[in-house]
C-alpha positions as CSV (number, residue, x, y, z in Angstrom):
1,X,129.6,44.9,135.2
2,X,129.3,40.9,135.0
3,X,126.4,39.7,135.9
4,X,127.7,36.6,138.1
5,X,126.5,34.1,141.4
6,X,129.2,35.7,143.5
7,X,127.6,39.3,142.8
8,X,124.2,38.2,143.8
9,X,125.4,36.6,146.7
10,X,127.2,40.0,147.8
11,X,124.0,42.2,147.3
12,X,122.0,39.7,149.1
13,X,124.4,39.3,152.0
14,X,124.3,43.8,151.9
15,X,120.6,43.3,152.4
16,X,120.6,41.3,155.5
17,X,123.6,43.9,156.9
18,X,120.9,46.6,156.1
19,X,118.0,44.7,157.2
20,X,119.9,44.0,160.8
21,X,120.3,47.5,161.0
22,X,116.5,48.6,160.2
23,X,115.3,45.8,163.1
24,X,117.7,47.7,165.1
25,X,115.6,50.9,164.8
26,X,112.5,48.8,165.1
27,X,113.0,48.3,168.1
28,X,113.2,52.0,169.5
29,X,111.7,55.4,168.9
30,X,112.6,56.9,166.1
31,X,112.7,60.4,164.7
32,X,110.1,61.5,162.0
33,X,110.1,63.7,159.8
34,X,107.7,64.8,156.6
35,X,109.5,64.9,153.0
36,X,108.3,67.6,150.8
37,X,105.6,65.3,148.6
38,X,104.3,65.1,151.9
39,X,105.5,61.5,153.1
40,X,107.4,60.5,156.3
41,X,110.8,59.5,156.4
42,X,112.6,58.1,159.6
43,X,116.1,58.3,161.0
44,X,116.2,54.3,160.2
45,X,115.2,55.4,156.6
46,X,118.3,58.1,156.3
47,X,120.9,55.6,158.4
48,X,120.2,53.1,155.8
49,X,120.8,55.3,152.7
50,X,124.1,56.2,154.1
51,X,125.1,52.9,155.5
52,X,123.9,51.3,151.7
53,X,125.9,54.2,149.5
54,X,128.9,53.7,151.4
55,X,128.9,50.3,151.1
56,X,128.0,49.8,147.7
57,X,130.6,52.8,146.6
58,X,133.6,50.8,148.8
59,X,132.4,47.1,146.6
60,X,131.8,48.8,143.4
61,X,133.7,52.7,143.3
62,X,132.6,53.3,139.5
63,X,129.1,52.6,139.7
64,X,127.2,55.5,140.9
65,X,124.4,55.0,143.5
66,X,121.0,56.6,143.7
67,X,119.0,56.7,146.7
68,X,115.1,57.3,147.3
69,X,116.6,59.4,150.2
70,X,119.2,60.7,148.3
71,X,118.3,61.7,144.5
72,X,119.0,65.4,144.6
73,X,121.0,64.6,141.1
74,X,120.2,66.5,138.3
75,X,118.5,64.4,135.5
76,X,120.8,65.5,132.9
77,X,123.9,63.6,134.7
78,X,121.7,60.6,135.7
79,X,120.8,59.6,132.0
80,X,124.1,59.6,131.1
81,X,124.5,56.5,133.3
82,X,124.8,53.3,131.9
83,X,125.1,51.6,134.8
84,X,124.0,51.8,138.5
85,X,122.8,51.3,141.7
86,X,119.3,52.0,142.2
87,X,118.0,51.5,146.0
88,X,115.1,51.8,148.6
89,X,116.7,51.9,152.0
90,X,113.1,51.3,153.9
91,X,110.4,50.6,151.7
92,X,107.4,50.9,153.4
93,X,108.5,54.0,155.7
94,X,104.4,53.6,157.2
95,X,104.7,50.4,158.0
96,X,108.0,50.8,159.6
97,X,106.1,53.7,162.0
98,X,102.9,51.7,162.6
99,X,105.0,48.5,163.5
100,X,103.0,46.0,160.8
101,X,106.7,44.5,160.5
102,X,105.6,45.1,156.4
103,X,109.1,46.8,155.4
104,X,112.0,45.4,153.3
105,X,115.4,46.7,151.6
106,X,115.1,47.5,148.1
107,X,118.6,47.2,146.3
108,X,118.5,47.0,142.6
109,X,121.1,47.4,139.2
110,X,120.4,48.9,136.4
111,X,122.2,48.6,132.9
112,X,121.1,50.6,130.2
113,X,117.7,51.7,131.7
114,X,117.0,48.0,132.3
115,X,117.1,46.3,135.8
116,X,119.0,43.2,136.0
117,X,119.3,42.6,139.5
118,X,117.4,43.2,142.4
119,X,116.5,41.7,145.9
120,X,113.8,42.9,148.1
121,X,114.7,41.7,152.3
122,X,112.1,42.1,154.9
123,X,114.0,41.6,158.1
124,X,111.3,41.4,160.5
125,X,109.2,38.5,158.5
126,X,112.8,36.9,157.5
127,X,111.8,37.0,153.7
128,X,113.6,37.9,150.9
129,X,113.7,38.2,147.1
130,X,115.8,38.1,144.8
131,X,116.3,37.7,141.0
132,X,119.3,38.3,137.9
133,X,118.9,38.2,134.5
134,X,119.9,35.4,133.0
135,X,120.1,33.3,136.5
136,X,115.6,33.5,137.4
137,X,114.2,34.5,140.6
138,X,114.2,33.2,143.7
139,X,111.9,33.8,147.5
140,X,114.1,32.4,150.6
141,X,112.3,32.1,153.6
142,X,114.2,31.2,156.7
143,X,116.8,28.3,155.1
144,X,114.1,27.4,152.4
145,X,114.9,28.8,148.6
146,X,112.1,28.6,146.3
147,X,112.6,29.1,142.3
148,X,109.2,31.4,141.3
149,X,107.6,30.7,138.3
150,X,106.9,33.7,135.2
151,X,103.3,33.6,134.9
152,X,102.1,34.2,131.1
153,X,100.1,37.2,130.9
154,X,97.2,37.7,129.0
155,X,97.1,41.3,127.5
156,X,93.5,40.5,126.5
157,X,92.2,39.9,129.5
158,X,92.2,42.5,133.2
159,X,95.3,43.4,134.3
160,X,95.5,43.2,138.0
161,X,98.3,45.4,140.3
162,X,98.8,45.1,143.7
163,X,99.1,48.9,145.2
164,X,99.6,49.7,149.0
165,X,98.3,52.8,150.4
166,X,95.3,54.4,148.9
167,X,97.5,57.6,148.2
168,X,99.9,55.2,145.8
169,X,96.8,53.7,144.2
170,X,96.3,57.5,142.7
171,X,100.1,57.6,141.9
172,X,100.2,54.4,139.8
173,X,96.6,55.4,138.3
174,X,97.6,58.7,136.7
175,X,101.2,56.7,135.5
176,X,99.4,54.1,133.6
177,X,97.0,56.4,132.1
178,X,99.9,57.7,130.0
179,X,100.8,54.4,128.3
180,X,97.2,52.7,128.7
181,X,93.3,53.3,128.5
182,X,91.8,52.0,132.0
183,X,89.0,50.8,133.6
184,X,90.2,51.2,136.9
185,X,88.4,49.3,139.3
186,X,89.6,48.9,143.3
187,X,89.4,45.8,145.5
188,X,90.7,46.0,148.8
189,X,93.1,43.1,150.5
190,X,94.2,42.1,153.8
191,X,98.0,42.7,153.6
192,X,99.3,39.9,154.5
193,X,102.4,37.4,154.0
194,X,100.1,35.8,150.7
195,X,99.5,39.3,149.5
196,X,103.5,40.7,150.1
197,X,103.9,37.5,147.8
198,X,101.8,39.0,145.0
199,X,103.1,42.7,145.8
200,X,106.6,42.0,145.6
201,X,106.1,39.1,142.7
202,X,106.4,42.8,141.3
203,X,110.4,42.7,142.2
204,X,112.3,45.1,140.5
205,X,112.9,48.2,139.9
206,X,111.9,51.9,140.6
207,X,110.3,53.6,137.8
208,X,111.2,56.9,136.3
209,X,108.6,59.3,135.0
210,X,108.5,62.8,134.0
211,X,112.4,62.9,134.1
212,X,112.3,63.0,137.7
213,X,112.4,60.0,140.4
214,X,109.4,59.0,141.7
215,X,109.4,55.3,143.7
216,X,107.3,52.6,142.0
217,X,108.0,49.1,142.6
218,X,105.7,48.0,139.8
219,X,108.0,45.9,137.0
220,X,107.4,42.8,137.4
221,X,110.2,39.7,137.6
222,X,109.4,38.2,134.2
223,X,111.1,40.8,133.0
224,X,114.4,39.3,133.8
225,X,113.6,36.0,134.1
């Protein structure tokens, strides 16, 4: 697939669609239930994975599309794929239940194990992100677009990562001790709109580890920048 404007522009327009539906939800009770790693998933959360395959599958029938709600695909077909649709229906599935409004739509592609798209909507705080390879990365807020900036990072010096819920910070910990020593050390932060900027300043994609799908937003934008 061609990277192109006209592509971003349909992904980002998709997002908003799925967004509109999510406020929908947000608006009512909704049924919960708990997934089998022991996190909650809503009816938004599985209306949104539907509403997102379909669509995507109609715009784009060779590209396969895989689903935080719907990766029951055997590893040994998904790493034959070269290219496809990797997506996040609600991120932030808590946050959608406590009513923080701190949720968004996660839609990204991947070509050859490499994200080179991805936006990130949060419909309730009318933000979203987006970025190509090749094309930079961009936050629009209401009708404002601003370009974000790589930021050089020094590899000599603390790393800092920007984790949500204390049960993630465990996740990410045991993940990086496999490709790094650590000296792990916490710091809580109000999550707010500055710090969903430095969260989601970590864009793309969902990571895979131990050949199965677990859901890590942690690559960060300058890696298609």
């Amino acid at each position: 697939m061609q990277l192109s404007q006209s592509l971003l522009d349909q992904v980002c327009t998709l997002a908003n669609e799925a967004g509109k539906h999510l406020a929908r939800f947000y608006q009512q009770d909704v049924t919960i239930q708990t997934k089998s790693d022991n996190t909650p998933v809503t009816e938004a959360d599985l209306f949104v994975s539907q509403f997102l395959i379909e669509k995507l599958t109609a715009l784009f029938p060779d590209i396969p599309v895989l689903s935080e709600e719907n990766c029951n695909i055997p590893f040994e077909q998904r790493q034959t794929w070269q290219t496809y649709w990797l997506i996040d229906p609600l991120d932030g599935t808590q946050q959608f239940i406590d009513r923080t409004d701190q949720f968004s739509v996660l839609i990204t592609l991947v070509q050859n194990h490499q994200p080179v798209l991805g936006v990130v909507h949060f419909p309730i705080l009318n933000i979203t992100y987006y970025a190509m390879k090749g094309f930079g990365a961009f936050k629009q807020s209401n009708k404002e677009i601003i370009r974000l900036q790589p930021r050089k990072i020094d590899l000599t010096k603390p790393l800092k990562i920007a984790v949500g819920a204390t049960t993630s910070q465990k996740k990410v910990q045991s993940i990086l001790k496999t490709f790094c020593q650590l000296n792990w050390k916490r710091k809580k932060l109000s999550l707010r709109d500055a710090d969903i900027h430095l969260k989601l300043i970590c864009l793309l994609v969902k990571v895979f580890y131990n050949f199965s799908l677990k859901i890590m937003p942690i690559i960060a934008l300058t890696s298609i920048c």
